[in-house]
C-alpha positions in Angstrom: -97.5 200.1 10.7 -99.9 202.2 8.8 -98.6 201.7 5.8 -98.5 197.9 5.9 -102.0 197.8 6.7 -102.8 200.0 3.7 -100.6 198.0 1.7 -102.2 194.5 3.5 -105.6 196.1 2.6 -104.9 196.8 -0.7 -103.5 193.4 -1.7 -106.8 191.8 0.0 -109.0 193.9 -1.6 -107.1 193.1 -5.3 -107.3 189.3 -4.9 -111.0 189.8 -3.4 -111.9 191.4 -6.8 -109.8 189.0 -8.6 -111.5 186.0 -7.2 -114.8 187.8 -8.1 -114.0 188.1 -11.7 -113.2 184.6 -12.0 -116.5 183.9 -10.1 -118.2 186.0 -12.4 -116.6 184.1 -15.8 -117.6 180.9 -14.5 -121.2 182.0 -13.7 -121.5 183.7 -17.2 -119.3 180.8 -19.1 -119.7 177.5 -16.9 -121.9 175.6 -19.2 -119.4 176.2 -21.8 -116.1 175.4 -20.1 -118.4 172.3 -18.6 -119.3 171.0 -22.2 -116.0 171.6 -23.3 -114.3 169.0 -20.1 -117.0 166.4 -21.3 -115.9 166.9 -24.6 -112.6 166.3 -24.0 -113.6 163.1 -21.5 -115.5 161.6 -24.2 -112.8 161.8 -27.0 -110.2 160.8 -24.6 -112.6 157.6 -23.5 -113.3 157.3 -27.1 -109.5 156.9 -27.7 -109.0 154.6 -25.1 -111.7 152.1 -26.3 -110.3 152.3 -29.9 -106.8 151.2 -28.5 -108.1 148.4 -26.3 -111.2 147.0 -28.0 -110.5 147.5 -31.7 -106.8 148.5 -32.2 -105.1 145.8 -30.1 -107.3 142.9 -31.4 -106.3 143.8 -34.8 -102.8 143.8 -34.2 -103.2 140.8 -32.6 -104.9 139.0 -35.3 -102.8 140.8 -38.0 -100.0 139.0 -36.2 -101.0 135.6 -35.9 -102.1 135.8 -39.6 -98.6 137.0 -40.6 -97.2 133.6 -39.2 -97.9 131.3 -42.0 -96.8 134.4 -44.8 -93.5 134.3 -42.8 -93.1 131.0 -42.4 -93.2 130.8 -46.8 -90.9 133.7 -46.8 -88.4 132.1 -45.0 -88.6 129.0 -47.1 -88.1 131.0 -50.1 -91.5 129.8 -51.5 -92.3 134.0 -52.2 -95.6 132.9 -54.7 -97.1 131.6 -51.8 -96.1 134.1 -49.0 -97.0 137.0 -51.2 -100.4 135.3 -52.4 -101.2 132.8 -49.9 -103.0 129.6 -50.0 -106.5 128.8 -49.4 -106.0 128.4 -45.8 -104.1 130.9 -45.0 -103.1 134.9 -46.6 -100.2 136.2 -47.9 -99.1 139.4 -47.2 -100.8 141.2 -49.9 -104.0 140.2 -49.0 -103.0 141.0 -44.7 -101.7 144.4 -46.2 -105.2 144.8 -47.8 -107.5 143.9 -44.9 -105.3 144.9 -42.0 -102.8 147.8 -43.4 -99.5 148.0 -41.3 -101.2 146.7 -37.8 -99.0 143.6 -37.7 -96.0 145.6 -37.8 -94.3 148.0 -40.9 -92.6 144.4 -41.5 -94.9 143.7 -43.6 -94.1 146.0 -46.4 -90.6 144.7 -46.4 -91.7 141.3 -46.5 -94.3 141.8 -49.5 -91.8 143.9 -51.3 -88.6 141.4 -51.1 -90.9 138.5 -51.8 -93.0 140.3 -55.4 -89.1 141.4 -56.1 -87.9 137.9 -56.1 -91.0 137.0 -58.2 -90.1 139.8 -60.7 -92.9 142.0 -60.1 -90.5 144.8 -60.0 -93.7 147.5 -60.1 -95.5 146.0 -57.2 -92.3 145.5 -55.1 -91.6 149.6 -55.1 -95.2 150.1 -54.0 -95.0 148.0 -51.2 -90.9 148.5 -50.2 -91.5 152.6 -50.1 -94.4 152.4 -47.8 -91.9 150.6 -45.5 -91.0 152.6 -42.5 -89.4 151.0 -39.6 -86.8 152.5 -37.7 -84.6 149.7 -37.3 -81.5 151.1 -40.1 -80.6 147.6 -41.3 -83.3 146.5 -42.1 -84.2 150.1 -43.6 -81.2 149.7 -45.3 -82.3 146.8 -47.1 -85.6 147.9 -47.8 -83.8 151.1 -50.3 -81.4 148.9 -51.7 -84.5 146.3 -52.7 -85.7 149.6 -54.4 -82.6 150.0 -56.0 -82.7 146.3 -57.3 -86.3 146.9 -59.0 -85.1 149.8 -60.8 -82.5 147.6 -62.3 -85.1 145.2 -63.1 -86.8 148.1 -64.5 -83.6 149.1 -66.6 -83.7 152.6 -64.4 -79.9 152.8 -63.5 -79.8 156.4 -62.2 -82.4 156.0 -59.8 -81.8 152.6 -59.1 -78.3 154.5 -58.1 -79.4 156.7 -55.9 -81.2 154.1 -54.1 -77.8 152.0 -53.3 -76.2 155.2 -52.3 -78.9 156.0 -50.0 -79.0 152.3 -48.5 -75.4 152.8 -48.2 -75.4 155.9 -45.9 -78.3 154.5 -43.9 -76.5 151.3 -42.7 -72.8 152.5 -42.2 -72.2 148.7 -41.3 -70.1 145.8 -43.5 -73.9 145.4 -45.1 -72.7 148.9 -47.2 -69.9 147.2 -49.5 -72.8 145.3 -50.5 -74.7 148.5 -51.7 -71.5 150.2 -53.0 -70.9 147.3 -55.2 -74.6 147.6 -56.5 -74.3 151.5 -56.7 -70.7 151.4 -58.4 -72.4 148.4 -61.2 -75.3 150.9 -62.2 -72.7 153.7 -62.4 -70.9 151.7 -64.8 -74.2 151.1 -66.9 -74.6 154.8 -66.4 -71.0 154.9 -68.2 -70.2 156.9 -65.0 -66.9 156.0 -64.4 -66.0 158.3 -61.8 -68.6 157.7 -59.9 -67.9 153.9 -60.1 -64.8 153.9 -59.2 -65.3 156.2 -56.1 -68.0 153.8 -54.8 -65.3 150.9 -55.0 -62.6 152.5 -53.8 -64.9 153.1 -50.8 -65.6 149.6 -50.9 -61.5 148.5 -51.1 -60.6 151.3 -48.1 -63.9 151.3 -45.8 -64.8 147.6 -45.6 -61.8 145.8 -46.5 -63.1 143.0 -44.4 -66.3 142.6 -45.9 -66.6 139.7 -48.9 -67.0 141.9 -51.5 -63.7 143.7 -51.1 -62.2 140.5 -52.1 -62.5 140.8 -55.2 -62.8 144.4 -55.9 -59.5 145.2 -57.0 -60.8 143.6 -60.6 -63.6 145.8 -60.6 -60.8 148.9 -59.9 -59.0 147.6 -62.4 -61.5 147.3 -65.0 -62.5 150.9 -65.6 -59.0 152.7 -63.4 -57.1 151.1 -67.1 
């Protein structure tokens, strides 16, 4: 019985000092620890303000701006999505005074639509800032890449490029790409490699349209 109260004694007498300590660091440190909660409060009320006064209106309004540039794209009219009118902006300009805060769609759009217009230089800047996580249309974005690079007469990256869009969709969409990849082999004189990416096409995706006609592609360069 002793010995417990010894032992009960001891453990009191250990979180008594403990609890003194910790008194003590708070009287000697409090205006510290204090100003570093506000701190912390402030940045955090700071960040919430950002998202809800500044950041939300201006994906908002990036949005709603995009409409118009969309509405182009999808007629096809690219000089006027790109560039815009004098109502309304094209996506170079909503890149320019809003960034990405309409969506990494943007990119993607602005790229396709200066490709189409043969702008092959501007299309890489804006198609290799494109980041979305969706892998189709990720996909399409590195195999856009590819097709300025051809434009640009630069088959072994433009290569790499369809290879890459390949891997990333892993869909029907890929015969597509291999056929791109296994044309700039050829230009490459890289008939191995050529061959391989339509024999991938013929066995992988023999449902997809450009197996139909692959087997005179084999042919071609197997001869």
């Amino acid at each position: 019985m002793a010995k417990k109260t010894i032992e009960e004694e001891t453990r009191q007498q250990n979180v008594a000092e403990a609890v003194s300590k910790t008194d003590q660091f708070f009287k000697e440190n409090g205006k510290i620890i204090y100003g570093c909660v506000a701190a912390v409060l402030v940045i955090a009320l700071a960040v919430l303000a950002y998202n809800r006064f500044y950041l939300q209106p201006k994906k908002a309004e990036a949005q709603a701006e995009m409409f118009h540039a969309e509405q182009w794209f999808a007629q096809q009219n690219y000089e006027l999505a790109l560039q815009g009118d004098d109502n309304y902006l094209g996506f170079e300009d909503i890149i320019a005074k809003y960034g990405a805060k309409g969506g990494e769609s943007v990119y993607l759009y602005a790229g396709v639509s200066a490709l189409q217009l043969g702008n092959y230089d501007e299309a890489l800047q804006y198609l290799k800032k494109y980041d979305g996580k969706d892998a189709i249309l990720l996909a399409r974005a590195q195999a856009c890449i590819g097709d300025a690079y051809v434009g640009l007469e630069d088959y072994k990256t433009a290569l790499g490029w369809f290879e890459k869009a390949a891997k990333t969709s892993c869909n029907a969409f890929s015969a597509g790409y291999l056929l791109k990849a296994g044309i700039a082999a050829e230009a490459l004189g890289d008939t191995a490699k050529a061959l391989a990416a339509y024999r991938e096409i013929k066995d992988q995706y023999p449902q997809a349209p450009e197996a139909m006609d692959i087997d005179k592609y084999i042919t071609r360069i197997a001869e």
